[in-house]
C-alpha positions as CSV (number, residue, x, y, z in Angstrom):
1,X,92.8,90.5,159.6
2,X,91.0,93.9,160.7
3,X,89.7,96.3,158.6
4,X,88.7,100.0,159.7
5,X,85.1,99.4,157.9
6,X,82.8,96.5,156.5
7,X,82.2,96.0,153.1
8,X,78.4,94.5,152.8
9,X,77.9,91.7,150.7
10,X,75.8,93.6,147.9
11,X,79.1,95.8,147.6
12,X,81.2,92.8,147.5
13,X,79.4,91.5,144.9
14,X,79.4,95.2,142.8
15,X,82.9,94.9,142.9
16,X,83.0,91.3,141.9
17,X,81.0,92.4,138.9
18,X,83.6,95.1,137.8
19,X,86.6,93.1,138.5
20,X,87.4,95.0,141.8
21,X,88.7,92.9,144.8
22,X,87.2,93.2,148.0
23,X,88.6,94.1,151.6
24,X,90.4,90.8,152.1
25,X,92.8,87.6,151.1
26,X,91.1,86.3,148.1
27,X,91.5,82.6,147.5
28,X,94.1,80.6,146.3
29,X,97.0,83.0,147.8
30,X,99.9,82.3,149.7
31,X,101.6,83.9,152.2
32,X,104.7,83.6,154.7
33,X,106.8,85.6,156.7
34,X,104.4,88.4,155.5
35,X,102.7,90.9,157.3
36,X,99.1,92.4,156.3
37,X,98.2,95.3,157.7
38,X,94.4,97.0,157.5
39,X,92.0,97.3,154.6
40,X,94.3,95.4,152.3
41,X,93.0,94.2,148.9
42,X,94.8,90.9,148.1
43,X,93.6,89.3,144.5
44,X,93.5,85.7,143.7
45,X,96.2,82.9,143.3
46,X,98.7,85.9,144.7
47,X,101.9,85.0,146.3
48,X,103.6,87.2,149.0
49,X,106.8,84.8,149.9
50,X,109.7,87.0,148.9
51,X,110.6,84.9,146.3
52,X,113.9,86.2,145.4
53,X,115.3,86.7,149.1
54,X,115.5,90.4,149.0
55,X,116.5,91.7,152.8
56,X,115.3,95.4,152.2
57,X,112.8,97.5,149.7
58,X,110.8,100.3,150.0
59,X,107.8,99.2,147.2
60,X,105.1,101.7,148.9
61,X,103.6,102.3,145.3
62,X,103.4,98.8,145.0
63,X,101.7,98.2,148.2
64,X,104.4,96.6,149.8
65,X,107.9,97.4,152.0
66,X,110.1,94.6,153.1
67,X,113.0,94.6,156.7
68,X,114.9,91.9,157.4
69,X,113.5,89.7,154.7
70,X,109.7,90.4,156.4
71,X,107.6,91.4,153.2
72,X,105.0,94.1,155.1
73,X,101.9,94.8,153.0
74,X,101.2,98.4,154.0
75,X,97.5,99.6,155.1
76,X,95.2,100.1,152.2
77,X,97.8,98.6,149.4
78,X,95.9,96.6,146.6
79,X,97.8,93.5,145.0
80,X,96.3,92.7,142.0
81,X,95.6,89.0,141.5
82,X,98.5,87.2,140.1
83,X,100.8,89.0,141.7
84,X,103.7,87.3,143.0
85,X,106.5,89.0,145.8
């Protein structure tokens, strides 16, 4: 996974602090025929495995879209943890 900057690890560990998520897939999260793109925030124990089978949905404000049953997180989107797709 890219990211168009770097988060140190004393900013990593500000966010930590504040219940932020950094710049990457926290752990414990699952994900198939997904898609991440750049500088997403993914929380813990988060599931992106389009659970219910949907074929199309524009979710932007969510921070995701999904084609042909391929669940894209869009650049920048933030998925809280406990999230499930």
């Amino acid at each position: 996974m890219g990211a168009d900057y770097y988060e140190t690890e004393a900013t990593k560990e500000l966010l930590a602090e504040k219940a932020g998520i950094p710049i990457a897939i926290v752990k414990n999260s699952h994900i198939r025929r997904a898609t991440v793109d750049k500088n997403a925030r993914i929380g813990d124990i988060v599931k992106i495995i389009n659970v219910d089978g949907v074929p199309e949905a524009a979710r932007e404000r969510n921070g995701y879209l999904i084609k042909g049953g391929i669940v894209t997180v869009i650049k920048d989107a933030l998925l809280p943890s406990r999230t499930v797709i």
